[in-house]
mmCIF file as gemmi writes it, N, C-alpha and C atoms, coordinates in Angstrom:
data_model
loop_
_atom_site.group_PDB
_atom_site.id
_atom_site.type_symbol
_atom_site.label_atom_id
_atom_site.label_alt_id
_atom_site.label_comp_id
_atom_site.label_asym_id
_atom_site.label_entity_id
_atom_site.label_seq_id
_atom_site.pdbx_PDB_ins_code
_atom_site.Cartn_x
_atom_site.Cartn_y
_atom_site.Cartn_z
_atom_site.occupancy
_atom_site.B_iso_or_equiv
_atom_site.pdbx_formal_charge
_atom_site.auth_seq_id
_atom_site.auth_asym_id
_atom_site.pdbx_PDB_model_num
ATOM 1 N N . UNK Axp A 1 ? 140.909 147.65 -110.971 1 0 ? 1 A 1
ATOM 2 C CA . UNK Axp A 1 ? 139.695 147.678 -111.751 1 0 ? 1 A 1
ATOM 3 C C . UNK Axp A 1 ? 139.977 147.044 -113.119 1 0 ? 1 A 1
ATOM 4 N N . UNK Axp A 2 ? 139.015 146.409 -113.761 1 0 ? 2 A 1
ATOM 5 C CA . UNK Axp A 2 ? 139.605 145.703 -115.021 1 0 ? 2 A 1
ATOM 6 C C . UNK Axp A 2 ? 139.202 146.786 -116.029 1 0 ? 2 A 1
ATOM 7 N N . UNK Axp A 3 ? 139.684 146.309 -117.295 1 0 ? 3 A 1
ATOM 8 C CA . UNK Axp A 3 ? 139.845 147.361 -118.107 1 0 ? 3 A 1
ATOM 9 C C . UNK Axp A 3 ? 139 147.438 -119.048 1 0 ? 3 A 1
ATOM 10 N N . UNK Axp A 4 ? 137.742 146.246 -118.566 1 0 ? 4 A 1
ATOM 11 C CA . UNK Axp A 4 ? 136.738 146.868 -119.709 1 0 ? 4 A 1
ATOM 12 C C . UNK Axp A 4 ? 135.387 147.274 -118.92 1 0 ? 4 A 1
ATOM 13 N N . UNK Axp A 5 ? 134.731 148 -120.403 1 0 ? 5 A 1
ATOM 14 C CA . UNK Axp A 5 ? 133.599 148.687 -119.268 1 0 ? 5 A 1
ATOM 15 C C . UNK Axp A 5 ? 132.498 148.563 -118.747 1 0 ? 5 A 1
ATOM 16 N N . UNK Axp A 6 ? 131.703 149.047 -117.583 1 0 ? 6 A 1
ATOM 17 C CA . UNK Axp A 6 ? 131.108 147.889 -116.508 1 0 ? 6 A 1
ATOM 18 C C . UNK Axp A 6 ? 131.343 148.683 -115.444 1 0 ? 6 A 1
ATOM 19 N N . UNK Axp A 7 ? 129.982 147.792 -114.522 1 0 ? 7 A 1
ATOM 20 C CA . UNK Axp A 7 ? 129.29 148.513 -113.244 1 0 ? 7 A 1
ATOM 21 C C . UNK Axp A 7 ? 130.587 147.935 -112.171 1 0 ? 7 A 1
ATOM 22 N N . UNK Axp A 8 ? 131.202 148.708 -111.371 1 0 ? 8 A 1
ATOM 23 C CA . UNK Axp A 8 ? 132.046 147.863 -110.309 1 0 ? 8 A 1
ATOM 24 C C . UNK Axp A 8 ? 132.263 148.445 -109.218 1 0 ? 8 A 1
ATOM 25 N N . UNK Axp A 9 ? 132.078 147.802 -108.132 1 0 ? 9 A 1
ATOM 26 C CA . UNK Axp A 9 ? 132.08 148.328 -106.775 1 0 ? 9 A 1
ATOM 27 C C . UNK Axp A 9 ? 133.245 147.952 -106.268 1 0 ? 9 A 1
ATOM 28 N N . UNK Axp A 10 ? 134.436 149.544 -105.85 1 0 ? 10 A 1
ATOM 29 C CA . UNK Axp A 10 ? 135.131 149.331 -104.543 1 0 ? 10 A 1
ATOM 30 C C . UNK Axp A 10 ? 135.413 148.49 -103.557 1 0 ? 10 A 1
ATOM 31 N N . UNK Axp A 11 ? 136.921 147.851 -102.871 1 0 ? 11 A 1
ATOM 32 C CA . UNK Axp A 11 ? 136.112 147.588 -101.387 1 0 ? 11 A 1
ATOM 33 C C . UNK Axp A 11 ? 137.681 147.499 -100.703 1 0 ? 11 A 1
ATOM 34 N N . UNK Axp A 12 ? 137.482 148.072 -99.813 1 0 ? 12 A 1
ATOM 35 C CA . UNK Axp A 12 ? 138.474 148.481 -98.724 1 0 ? 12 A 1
ATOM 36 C C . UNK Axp A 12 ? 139.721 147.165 -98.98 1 0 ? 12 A 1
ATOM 37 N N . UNK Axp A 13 ? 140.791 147.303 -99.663 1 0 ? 13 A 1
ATOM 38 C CA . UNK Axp A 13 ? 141.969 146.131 -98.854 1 0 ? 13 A 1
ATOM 39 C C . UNK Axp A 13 ? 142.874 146.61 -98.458 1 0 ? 13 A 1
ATOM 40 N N . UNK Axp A 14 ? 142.94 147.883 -97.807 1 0 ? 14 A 1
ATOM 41 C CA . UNK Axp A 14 ? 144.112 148.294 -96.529 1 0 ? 14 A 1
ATOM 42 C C . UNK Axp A 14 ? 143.832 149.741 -96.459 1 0 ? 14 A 1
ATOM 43 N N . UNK Axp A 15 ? 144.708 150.304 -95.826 1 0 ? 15 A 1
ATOM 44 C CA . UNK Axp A 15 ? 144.924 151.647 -95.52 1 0 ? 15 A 1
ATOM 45 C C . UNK Axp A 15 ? 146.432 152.225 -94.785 1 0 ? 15 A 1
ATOM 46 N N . UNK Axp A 16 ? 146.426 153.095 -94.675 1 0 ? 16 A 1
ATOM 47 C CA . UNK Axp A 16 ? 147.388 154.271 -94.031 1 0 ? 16 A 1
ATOM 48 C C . UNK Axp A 16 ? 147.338 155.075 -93.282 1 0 ? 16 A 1
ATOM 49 N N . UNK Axp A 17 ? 147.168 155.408 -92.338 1 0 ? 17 A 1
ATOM 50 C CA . UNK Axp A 17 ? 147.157 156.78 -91.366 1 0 ? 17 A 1
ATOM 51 C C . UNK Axp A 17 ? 147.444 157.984 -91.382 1 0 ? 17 A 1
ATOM 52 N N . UNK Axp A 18 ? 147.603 158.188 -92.65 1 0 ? 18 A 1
ATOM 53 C CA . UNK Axp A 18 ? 148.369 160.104 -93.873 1 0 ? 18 A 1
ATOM 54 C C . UNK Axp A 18 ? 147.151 161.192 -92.989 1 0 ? 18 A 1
ATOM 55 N N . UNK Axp A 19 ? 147.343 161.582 -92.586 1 0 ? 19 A 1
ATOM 56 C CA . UNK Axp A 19 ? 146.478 162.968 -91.913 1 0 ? 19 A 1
ATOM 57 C C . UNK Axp A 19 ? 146.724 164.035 -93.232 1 0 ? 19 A 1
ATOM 58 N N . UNK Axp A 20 ? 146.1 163.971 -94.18 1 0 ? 20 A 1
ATOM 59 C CA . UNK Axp A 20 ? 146.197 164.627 -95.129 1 0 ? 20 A 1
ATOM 60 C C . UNK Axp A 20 ? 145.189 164.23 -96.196 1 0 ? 20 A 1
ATOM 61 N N . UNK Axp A 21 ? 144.966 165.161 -97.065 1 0 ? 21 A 1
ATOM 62 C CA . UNK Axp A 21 ? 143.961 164.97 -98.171 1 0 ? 21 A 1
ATOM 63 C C . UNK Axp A 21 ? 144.703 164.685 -99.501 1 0 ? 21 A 1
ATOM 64 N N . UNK Axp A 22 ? 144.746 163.612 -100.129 1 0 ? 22 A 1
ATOM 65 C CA . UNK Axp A 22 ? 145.621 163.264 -101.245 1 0 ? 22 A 1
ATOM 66 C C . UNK Axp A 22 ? 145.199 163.592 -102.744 1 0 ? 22 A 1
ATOM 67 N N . UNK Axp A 23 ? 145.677 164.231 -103.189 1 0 ? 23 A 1
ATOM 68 C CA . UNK Axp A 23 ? 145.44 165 -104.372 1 0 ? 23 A 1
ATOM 69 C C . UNK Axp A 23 ? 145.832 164.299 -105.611 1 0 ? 23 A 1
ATOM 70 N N . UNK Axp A 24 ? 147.101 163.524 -105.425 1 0 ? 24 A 1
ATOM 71 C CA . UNK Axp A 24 ? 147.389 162.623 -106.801 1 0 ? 24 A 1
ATOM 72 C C . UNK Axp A 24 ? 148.296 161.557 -106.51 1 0 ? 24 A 1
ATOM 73 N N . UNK Axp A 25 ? 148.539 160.812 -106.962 1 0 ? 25 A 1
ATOM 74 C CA . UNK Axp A 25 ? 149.458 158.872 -106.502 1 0 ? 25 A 1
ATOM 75 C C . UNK Axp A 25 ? 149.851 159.015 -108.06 1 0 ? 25 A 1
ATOM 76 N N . UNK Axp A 26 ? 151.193 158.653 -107.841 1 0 ? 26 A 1
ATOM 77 C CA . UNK Axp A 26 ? 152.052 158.107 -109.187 1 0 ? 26 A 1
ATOM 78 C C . UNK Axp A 26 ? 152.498 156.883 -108.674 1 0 ? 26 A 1
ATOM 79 N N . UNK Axp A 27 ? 153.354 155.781 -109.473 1 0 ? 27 A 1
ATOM 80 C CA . UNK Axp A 27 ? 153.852 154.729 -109.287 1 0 ? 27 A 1
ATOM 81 C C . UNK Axp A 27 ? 155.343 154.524 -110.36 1 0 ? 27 A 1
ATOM 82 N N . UNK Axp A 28 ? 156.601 154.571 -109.904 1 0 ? 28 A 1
ATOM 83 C CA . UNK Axp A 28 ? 157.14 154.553 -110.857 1 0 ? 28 A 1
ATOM 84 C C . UNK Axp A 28 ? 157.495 153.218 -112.009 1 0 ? 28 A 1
ATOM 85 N N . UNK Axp A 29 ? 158.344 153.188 -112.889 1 0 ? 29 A 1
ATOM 86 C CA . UNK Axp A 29 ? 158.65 151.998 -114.164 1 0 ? 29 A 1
ATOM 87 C C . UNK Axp A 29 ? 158.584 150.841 -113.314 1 0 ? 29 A 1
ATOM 88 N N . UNK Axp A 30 ? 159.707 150.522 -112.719 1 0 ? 30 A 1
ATOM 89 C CA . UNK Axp A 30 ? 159.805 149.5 -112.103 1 0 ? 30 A 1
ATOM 90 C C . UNK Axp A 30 ? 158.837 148.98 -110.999 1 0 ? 30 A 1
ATOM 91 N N . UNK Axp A 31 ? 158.087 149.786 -110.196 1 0 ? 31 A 1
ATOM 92 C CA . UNK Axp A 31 ? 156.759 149.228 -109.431 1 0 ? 31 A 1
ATOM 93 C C . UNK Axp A 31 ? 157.618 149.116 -108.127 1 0 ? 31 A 1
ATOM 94 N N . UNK Axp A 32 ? 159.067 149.989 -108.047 1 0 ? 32 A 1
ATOM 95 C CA . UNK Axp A 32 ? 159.129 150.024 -106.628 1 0 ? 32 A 1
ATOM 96 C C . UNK Axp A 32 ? 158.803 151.361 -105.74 1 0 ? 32 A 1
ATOM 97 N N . UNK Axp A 33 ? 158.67 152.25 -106.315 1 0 ? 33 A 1
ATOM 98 C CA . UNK Axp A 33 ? 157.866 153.516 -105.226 1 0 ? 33 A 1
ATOM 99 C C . UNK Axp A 33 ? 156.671 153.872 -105.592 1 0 ? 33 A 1
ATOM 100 N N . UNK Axp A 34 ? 155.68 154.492 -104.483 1 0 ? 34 A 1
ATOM 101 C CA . UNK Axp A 34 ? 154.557 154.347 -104.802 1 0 ? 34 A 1
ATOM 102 C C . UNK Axp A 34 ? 154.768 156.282 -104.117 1 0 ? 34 A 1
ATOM 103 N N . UNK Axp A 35 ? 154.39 157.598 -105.07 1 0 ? 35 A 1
ATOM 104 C CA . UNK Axp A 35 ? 154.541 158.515 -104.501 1 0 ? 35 A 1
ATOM 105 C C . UNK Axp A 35 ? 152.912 159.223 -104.076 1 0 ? 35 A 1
ATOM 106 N N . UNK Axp A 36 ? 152.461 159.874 -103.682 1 0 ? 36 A 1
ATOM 107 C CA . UNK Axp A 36 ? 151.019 160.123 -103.011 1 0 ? 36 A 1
ATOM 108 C C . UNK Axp A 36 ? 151.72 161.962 -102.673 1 0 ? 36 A 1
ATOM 109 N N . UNK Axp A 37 ? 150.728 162.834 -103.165 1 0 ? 37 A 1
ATOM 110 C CA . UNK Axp A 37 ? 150.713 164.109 -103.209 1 0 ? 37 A 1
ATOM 111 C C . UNK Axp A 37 ? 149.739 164.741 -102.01 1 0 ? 37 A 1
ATOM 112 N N . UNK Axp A 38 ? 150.113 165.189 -101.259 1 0 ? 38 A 1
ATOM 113 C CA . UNK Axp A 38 ? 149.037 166.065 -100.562 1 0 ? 38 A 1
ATOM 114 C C . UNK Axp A 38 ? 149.241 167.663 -100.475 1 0 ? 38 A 1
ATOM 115 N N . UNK Axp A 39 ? 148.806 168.34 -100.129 1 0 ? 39 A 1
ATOM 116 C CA . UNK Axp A 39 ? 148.891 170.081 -100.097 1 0 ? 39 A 1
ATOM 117 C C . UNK Axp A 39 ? 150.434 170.24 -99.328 1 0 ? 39 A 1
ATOM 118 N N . UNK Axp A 40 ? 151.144 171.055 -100.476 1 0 ? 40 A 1
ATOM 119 C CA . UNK Axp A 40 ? 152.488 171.074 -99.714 1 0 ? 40 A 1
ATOM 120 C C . UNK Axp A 40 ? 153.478 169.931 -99.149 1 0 ? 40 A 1
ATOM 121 N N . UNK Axp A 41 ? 153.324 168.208 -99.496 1 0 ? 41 A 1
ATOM 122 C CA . UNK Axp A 41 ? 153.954 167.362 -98.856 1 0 ? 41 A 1
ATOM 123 C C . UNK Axp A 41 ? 153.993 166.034 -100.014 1 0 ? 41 A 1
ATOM 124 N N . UNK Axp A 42 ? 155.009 165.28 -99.82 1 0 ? 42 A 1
ATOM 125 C CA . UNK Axp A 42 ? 155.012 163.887 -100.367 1 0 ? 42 A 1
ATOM 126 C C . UNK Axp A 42 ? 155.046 162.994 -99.414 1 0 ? 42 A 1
ATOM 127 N N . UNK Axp A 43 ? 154.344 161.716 -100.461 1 0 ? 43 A 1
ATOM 128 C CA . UNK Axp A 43 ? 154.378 160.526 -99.462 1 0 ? 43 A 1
ATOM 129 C C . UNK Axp A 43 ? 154.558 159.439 -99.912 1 0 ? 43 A 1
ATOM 130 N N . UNK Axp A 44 ? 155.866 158.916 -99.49 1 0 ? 44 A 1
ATOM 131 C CA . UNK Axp A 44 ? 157.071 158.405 -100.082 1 0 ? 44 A 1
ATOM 132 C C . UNK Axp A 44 ? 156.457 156.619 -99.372 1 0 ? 44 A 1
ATOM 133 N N . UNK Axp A 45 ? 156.376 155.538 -100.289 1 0 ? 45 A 1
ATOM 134 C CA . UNK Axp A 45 ? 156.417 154.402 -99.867 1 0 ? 45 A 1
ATOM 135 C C . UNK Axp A 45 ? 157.575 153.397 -100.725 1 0 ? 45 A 1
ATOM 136 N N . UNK Axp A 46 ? 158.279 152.733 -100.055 1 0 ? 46 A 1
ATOM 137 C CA . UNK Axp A 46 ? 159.275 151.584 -101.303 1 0 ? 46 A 1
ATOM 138 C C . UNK Axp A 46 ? 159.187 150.247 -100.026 1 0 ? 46 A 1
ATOM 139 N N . UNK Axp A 47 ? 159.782 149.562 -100.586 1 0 ? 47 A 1
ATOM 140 C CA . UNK Axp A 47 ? 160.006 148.278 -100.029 1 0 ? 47 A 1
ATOM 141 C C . UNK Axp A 47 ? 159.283 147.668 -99.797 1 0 ? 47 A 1
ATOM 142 N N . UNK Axp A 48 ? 157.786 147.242 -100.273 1 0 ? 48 A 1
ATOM 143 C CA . UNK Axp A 48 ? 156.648 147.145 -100.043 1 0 ? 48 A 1
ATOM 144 C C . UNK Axp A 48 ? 156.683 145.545 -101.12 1 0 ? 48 A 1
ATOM 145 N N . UNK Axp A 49 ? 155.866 144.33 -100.233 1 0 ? 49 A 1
ATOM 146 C CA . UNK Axp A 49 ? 156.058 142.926 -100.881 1 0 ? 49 A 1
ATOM 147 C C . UNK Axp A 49 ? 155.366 142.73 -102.257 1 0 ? 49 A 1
ATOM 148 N N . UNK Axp A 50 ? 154.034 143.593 -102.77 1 0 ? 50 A 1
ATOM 149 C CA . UNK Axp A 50 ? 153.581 144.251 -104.074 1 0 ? 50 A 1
ATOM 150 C C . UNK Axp A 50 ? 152.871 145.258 -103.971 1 0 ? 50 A 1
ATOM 151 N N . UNK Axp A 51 ? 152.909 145.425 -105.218 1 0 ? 51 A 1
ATOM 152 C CA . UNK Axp A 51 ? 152.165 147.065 -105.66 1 0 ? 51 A 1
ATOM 153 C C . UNK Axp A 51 ? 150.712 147.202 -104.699 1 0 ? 51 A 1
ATOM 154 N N . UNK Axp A 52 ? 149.971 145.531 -104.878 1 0 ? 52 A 1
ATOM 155 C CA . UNK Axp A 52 ? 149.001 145.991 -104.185 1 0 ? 52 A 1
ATOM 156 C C . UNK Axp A 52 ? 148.848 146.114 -102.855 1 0 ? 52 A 1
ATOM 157 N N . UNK Axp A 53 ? 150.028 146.07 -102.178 1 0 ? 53 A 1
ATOM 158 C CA . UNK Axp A 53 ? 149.96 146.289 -100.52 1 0 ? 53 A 1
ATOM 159 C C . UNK Axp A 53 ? 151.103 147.231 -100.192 1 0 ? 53 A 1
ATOM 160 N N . UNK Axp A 54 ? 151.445 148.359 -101.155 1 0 ? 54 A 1
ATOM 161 C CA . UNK Axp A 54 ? 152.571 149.257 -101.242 1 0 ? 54 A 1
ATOM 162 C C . UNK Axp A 54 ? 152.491 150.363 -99.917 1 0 ? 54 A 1
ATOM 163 N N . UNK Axp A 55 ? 150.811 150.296 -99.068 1 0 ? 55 A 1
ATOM 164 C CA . UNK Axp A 55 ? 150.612 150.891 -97.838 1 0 ? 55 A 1
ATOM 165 C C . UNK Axp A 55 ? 151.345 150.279 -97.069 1 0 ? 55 A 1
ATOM 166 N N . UNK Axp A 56 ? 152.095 148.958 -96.754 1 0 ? 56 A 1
ATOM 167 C CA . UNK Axp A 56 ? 152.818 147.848 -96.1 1 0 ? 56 A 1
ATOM 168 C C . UNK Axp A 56 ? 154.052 148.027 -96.162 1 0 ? 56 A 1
ATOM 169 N N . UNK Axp A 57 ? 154.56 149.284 -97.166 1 0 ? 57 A 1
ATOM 170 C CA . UNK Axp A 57 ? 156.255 149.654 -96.706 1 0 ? 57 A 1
ATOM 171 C C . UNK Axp A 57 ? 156.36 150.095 -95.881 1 0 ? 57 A 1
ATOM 172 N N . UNK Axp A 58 ? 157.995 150.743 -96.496 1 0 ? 58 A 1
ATOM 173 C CA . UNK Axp A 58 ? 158.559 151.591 -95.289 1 0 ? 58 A 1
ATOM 174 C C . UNK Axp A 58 ? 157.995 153.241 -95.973 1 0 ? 58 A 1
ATOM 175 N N . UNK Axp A 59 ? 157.474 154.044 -94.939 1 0 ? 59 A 1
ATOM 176 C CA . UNK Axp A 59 ? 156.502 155.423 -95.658 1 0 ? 59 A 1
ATOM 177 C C . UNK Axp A 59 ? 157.614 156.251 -94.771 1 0 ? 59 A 1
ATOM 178 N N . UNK Axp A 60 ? 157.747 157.363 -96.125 1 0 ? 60 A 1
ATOM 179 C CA . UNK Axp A 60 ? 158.6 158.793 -96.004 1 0 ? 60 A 1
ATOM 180 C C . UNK Axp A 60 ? 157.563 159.568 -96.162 1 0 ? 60 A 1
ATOM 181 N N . UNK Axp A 61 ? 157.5 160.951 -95.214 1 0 ? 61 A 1
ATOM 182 C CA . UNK Axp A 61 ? 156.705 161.905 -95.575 1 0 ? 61 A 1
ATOM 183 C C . UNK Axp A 61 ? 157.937 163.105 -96 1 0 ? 61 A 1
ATOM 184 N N . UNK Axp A 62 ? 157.69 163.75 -96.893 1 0 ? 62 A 1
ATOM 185 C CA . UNK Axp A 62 ? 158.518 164.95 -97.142 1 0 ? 62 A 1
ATOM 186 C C . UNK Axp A 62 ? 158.329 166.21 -97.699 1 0 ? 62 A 1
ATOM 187 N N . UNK Axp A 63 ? 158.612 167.536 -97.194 1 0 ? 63 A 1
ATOM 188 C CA . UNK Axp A 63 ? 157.87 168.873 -96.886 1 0 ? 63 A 1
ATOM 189 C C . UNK Axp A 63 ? 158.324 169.328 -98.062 1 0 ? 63 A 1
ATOM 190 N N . UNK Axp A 64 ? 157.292 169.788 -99.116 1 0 ? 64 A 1
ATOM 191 C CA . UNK Axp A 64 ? 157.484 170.159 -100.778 1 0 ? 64 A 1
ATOM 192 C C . UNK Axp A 64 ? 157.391 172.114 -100.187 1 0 ? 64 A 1
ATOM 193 N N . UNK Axp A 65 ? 158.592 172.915 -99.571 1 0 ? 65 A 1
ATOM 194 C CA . UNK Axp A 65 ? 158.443 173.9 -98.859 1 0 ? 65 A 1
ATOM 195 C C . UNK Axp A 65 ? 158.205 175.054 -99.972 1 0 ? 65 A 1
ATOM 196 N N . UNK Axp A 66 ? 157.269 176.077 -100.307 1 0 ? 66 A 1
ATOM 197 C CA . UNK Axp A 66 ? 156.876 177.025 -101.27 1 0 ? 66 A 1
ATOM 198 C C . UNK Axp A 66 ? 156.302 176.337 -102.57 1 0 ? 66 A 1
ATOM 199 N N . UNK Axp A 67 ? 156.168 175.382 -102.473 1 0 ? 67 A 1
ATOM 200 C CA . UNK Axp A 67 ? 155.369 174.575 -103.41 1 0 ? 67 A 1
ATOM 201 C C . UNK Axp A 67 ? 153.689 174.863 -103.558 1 0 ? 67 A 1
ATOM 202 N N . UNK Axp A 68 ? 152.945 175.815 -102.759 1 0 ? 68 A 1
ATOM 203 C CA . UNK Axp A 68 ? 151.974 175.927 -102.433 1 0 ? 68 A 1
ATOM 204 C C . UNK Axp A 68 ? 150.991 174.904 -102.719 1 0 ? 68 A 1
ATOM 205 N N . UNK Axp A 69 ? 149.703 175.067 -102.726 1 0 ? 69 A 1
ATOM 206 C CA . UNK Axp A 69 ? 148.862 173.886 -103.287 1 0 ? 69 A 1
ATOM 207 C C . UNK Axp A 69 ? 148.835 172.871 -104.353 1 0 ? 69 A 1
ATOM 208 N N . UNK Axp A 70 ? 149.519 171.787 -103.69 1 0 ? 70 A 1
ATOM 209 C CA . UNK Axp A 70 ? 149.862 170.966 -105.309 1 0 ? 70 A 1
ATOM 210 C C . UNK Axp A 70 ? 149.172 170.067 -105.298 1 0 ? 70 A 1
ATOM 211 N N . UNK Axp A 71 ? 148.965 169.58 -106.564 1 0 ? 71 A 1
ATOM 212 C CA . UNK Axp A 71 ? 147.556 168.709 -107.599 1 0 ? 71 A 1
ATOM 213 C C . UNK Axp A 71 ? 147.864 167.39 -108.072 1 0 ? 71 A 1
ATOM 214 N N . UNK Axp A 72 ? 148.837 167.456 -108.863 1 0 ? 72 A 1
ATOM 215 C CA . UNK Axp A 72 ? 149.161 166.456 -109.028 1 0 ? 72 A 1
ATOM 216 C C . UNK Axp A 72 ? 150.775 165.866 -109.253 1 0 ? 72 A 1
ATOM 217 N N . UNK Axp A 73 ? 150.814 164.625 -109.594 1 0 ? 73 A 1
ATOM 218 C CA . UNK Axp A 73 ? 152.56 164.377 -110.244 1 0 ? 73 A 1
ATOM 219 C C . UNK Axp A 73 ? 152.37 163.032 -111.332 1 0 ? 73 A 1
ATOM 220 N N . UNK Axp A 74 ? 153.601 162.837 -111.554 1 0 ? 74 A 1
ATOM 221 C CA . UNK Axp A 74 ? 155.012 162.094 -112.203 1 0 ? 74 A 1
ATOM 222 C C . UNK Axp A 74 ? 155.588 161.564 -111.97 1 0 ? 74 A 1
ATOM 223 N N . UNK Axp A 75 ? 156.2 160.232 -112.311 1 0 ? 75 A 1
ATOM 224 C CA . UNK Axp A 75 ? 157.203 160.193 -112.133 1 0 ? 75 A 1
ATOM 225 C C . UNK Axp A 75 ? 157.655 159.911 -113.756 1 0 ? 75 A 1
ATOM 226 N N . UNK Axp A 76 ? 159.075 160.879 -113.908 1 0 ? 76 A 1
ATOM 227 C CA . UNK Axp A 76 ? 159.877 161.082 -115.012 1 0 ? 76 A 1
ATOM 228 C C . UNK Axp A 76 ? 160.561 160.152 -115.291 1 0 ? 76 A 1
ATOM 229 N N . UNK Axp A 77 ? 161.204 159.532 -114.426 1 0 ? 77 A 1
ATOM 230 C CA . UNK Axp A 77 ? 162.661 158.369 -114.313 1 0 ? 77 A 1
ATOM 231 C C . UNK Axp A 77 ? 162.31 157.38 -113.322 1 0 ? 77 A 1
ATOM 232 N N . UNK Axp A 78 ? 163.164 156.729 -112.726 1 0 ? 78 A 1
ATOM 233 C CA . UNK Axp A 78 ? 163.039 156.113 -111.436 1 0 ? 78 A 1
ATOM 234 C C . UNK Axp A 78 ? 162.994 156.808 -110.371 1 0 ? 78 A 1
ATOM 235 N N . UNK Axp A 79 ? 163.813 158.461 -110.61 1 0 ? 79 A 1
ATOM 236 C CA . UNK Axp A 79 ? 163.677 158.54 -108.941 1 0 ? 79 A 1
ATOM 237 C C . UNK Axp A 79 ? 163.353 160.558 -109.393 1 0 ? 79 A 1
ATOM 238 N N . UNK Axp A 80 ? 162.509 160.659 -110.292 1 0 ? 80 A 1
ATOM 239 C CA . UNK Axp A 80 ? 162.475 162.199 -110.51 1 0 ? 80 A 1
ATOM 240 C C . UNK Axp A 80 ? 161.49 162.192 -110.738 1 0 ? 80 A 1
ATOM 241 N N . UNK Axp A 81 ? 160.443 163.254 -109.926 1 0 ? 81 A 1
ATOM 242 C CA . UNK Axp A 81 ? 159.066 163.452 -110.451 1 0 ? 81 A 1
ATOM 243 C C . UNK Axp A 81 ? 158.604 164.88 -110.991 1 0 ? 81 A 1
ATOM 244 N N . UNK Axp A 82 ? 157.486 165.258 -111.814 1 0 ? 82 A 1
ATOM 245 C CA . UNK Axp A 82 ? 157.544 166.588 -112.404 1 0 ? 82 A 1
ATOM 246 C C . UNK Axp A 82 ? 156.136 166.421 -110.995 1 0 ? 82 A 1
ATOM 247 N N . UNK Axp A 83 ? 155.508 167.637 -110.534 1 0 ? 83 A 1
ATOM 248 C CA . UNK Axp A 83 ? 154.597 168.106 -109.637 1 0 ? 83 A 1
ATOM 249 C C . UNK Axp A 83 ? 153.698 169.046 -110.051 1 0 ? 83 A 1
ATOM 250 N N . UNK Axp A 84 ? 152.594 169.386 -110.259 1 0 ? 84 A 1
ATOM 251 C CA . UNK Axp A 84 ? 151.84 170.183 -110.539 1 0 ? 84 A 1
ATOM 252 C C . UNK Axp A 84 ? 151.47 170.867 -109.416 1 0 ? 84 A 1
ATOM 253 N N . UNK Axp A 85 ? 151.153 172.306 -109.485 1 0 ? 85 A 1
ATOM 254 C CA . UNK Axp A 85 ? 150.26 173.283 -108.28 1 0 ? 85 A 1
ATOM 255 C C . UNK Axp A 85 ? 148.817 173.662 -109.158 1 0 ? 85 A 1
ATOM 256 N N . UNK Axp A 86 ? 148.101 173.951 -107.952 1 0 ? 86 A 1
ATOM 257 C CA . UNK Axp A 86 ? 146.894 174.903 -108.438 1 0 ? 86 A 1
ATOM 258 C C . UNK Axp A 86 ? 147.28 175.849 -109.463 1 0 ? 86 A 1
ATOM 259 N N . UNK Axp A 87 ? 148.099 177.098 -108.588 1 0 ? 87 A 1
ATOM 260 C CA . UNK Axp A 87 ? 148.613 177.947 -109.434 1 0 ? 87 A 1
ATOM 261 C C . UNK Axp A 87 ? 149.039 177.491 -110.728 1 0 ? 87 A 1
ATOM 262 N N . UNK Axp A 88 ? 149.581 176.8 -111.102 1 0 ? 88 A 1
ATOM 263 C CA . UNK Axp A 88 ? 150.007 176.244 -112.386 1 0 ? 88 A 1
ATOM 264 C C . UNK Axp A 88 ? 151.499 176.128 -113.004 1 0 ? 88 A 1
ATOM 265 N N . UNK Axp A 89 ? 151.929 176.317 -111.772 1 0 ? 89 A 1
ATOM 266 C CA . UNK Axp A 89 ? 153.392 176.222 -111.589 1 0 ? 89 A 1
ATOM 267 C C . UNK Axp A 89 ? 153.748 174.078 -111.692 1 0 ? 89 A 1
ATOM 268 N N . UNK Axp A 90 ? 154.847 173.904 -112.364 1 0 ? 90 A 1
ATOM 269 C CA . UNK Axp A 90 ? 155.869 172.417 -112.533 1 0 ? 90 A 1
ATOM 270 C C . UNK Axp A 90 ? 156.246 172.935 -111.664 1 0 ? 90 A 1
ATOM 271 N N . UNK Axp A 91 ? 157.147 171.658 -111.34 1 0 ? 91 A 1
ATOM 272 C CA . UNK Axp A 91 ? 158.313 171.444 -110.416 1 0 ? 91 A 1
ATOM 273 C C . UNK Axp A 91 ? 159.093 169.878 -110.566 1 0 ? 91 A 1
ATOM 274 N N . UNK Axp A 92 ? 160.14 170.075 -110.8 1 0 ? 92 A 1
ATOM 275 C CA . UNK Axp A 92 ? 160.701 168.854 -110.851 1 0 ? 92 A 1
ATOM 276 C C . UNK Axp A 92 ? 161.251 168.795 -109.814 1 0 ? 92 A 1
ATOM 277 N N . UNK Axp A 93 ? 161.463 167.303 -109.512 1 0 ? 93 A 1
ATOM 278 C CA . UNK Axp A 93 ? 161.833 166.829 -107.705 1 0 ? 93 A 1
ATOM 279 C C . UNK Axp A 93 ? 162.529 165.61 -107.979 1 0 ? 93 A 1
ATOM 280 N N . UNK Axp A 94 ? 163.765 165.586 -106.791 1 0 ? 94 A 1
ATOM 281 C CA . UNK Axp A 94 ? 164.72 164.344 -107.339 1 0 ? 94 A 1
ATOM 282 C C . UNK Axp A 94 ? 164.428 163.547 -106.023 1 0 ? 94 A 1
ATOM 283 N N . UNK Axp A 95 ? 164.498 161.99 -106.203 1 0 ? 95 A 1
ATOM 284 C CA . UNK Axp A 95 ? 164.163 161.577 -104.49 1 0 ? 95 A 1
ATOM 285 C C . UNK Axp A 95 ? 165.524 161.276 -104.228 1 0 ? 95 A 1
């Protein structure tokens, strides 16, 4: 979306198959992982030819276990993210 302000319409240029409801997407410094939050899980993409076709990597899913309902994230560093829950609980996570 450009960055000034103005009427602008959406429009589909790819997708993913995540059986999940996504709650928050970070991207880290360098623009090589693209992380995606859903209830209890991450969703890990790298190796991807650019940011804007980062659905076109290689995708990790990984089980955030007692993490209960989480909202959003971070990324801190290159490979550490802070995580938010409903409850209102952080969590820092190393990949």
């Amino acid at each position: 979306m450009p960055d000034q302000p103005g009427n602008y319409k959406a429009r589909l240029i790819g997708s993913h198959k995540i059986k999940a409801k996504i709650t928050g997407a970070a991207i880290n410094a360098d623009a090589a992982q693209v992380a995606l939050l859903s209830e209890g899980e991450l969703h890990l993409f790298r190796d991807f030819s650019s940011v804007d076709k980062f659905y076109e990597g290689k995708y990790e899913k990984r089980e955030l276990k007692g993490a209960g309902q989480t909202e959003g994230l971070d990324f801190i560093d290159e490979n550490k993210l802070v995580i938010t829950s409903e409850g209102g609980n952080l969590y820092h996570y190393t990949l």
